[in-house]
C-alpha positions in Angstrom: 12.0 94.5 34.3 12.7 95.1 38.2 11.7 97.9 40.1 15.7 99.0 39.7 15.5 99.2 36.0 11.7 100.2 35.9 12.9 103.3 38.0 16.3 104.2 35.4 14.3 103.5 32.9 11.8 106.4 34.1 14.2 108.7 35.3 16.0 108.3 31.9 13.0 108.7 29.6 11.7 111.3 31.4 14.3 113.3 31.4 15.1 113.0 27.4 11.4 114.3 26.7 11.9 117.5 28.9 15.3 118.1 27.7 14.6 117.6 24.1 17.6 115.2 23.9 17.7 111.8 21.9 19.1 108.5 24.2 22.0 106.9 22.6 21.3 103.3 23.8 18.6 101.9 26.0 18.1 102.9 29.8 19.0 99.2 30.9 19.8 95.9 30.3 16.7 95.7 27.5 13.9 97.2 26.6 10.2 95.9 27.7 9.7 92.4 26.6 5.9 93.2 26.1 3.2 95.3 26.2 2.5 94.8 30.2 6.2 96.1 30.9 5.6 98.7 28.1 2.4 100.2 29.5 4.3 100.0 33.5 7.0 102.1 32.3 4.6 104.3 29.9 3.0 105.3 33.2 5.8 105.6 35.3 7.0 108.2 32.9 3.9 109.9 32.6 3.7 110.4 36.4 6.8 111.4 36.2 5.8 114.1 33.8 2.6 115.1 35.2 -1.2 114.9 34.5 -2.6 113.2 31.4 -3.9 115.6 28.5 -5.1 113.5 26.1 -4.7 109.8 24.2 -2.7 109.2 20.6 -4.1 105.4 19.8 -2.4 103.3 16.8 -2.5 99.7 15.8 -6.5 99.8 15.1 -6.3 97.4 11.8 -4.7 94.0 11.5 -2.3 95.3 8.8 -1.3 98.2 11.6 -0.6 95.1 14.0 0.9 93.2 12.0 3.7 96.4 11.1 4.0 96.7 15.2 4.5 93.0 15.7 1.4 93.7 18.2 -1.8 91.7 18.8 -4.2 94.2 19.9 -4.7 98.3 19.8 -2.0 100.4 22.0 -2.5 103.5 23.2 0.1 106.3 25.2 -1.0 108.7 26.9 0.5 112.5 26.6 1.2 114.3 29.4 -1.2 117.4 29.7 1.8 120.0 29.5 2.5 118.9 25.9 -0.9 118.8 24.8 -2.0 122.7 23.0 -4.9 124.9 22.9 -5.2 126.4 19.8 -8.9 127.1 19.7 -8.3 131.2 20.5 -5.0 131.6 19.2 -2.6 129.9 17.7 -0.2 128.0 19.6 3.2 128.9 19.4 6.5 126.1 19.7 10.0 126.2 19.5 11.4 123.8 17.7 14.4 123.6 20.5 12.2 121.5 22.4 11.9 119.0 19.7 14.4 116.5 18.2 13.5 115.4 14.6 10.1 116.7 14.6 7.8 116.1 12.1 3.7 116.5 11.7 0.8 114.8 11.2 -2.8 115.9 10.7 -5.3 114.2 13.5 -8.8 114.1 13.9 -9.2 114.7 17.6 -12.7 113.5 19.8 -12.8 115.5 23.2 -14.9 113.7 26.0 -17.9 115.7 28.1 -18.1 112.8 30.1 -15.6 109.9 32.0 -16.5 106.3 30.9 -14.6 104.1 33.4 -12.9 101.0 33.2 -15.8 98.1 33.5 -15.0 94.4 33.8 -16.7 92.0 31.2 -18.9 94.7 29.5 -17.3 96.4 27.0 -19.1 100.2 25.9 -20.8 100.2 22.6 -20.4 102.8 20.3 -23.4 104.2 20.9 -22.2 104.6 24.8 -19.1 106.2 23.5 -20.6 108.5 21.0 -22.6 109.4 24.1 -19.6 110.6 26.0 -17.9 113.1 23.4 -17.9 116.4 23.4 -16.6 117.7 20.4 -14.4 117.1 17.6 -11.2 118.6 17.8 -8.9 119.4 14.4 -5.2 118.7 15.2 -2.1 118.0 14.7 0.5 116.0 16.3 4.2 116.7 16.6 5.7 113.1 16.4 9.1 112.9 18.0 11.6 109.9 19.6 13.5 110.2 22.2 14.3 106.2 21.7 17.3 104.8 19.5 15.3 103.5 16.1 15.2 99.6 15.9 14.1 98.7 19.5 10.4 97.9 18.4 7.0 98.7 19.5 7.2 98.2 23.4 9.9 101.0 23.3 8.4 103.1 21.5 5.0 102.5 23.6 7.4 103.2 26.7 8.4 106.4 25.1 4.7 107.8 24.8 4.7 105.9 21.3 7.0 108.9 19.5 4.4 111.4 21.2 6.1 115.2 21.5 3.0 117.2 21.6 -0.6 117.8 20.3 -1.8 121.0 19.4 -5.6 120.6 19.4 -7.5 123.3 17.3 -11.0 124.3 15.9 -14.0 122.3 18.0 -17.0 121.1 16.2 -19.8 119.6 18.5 -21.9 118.6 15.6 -19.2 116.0 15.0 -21.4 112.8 14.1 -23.1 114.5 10.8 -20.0 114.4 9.5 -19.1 112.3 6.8 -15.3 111.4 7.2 -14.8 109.4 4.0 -15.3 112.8 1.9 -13.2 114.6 4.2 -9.8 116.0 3.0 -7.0 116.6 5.0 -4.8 119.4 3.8 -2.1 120.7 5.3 -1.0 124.9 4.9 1.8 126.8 5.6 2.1 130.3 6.6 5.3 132.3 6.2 6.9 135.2 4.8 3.5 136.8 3.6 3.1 133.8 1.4 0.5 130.6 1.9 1.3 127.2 0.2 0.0 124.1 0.7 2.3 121.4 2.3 0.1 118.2 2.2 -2.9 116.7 1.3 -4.8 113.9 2.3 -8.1 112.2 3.0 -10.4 110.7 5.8 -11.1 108.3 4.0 -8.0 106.3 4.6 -8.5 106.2 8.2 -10.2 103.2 9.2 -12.2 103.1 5.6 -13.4 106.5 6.9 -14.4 106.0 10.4 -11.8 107.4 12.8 -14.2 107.5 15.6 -14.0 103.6 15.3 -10.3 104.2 17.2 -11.8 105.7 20.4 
């Protein structure tokens, strides 16, 4: 990918996320041949969109690499203006801004503390349970600007079907928590009434260890 198509395949994306509008073909010849062409649009978009908010990470397990077509963990970021505070109130969207949107329940981990890229030395877990904050309960609005069919490396270039995160309740005792016995359920609000939508578990996430992802 030249710097030609790099920068109309930015301007392009970009503009489809902030106008809620879906592309019809490809911004260019082709989409990203790989992850390293992937991630240099990813961030051309993203600085094209603003400040980072926050991480979505997929691809953890070998049978979610082997779906993708990918041989290691991806992550996109989200541009902080589509990631949501709900802790105080709830947070309010119109579904204008959206496409096909649909949502998932997330377990969310917030970081207190930066841990920088370090050559050679990866961080242990225990390092990295150092660094968060707080878990977060959330959910994501998934959404595609993208045509289907174009595989991973699009999609990764497209914030990985990112259109927002609405991050909700904290809980800063986080680590006593035992995520294979936590259910995920998922309740709607309308019209005076209260129904449940969906219901899941934690336990399906990484054989119950989501914090395994960051």
């Amino acid at each position: 990918m030249n710097d030609h198509e790099l920068d109309a395949a930015t301007r392009a994306l970009a503009a489809a996320r902030r106008d809620a509008r879906a592309l019809a073909r490809w911004p260019g010849d082709s989409p990203p041949r790989d992850l390293d062409e992937a991630y240099r649009l990813q961030a051309a978009v993203v600085r094209a969109l603003g400040a980072v908010g926050g991480w979505k990470v997929a691809a953890v397990t070998a049978a979610q690499r082997s779906a993708l077509g990918v041989d290691r963990p991806i992550g996109a970021a989200i541009p902080a203006r589509y990631v949501h505070d709900a802790r105080s109130a709830p947070a309010r969207l119109r579904v204008a801004d959206f496409i096909a949107p649909k949502l998932e329940c997330e377990i969310a981990f917030e970081l207190g503390s930066d841990l920088p890229a370090r050559a050679g030395r990866p961080y242990s877990r225990d390092e990295v349970r150092r660094a968060i904050a707080r878990l977060r309960v959330a959910v994501e609005i998934v959404n595609s600007r993208v045509p289907r069919g174009l595989g991973a490396c699009a999609e990764l270039a497209d914030g990985f079907n990112n259109g927002a995160l609405v991050a909700g309740a904290a809980h800063a005792d986080w680590d006593a928590t035992d995520f294979a016995q936590l259910a995920i359920v998922l309740v709607r609000e309308y019209g005076g009434r209260r129904e449940e939508v969906a219901r899941g578990s934690a336990a399906a996430i990484l054989d119950g260890d989501p914090f395994a992802t960051v």
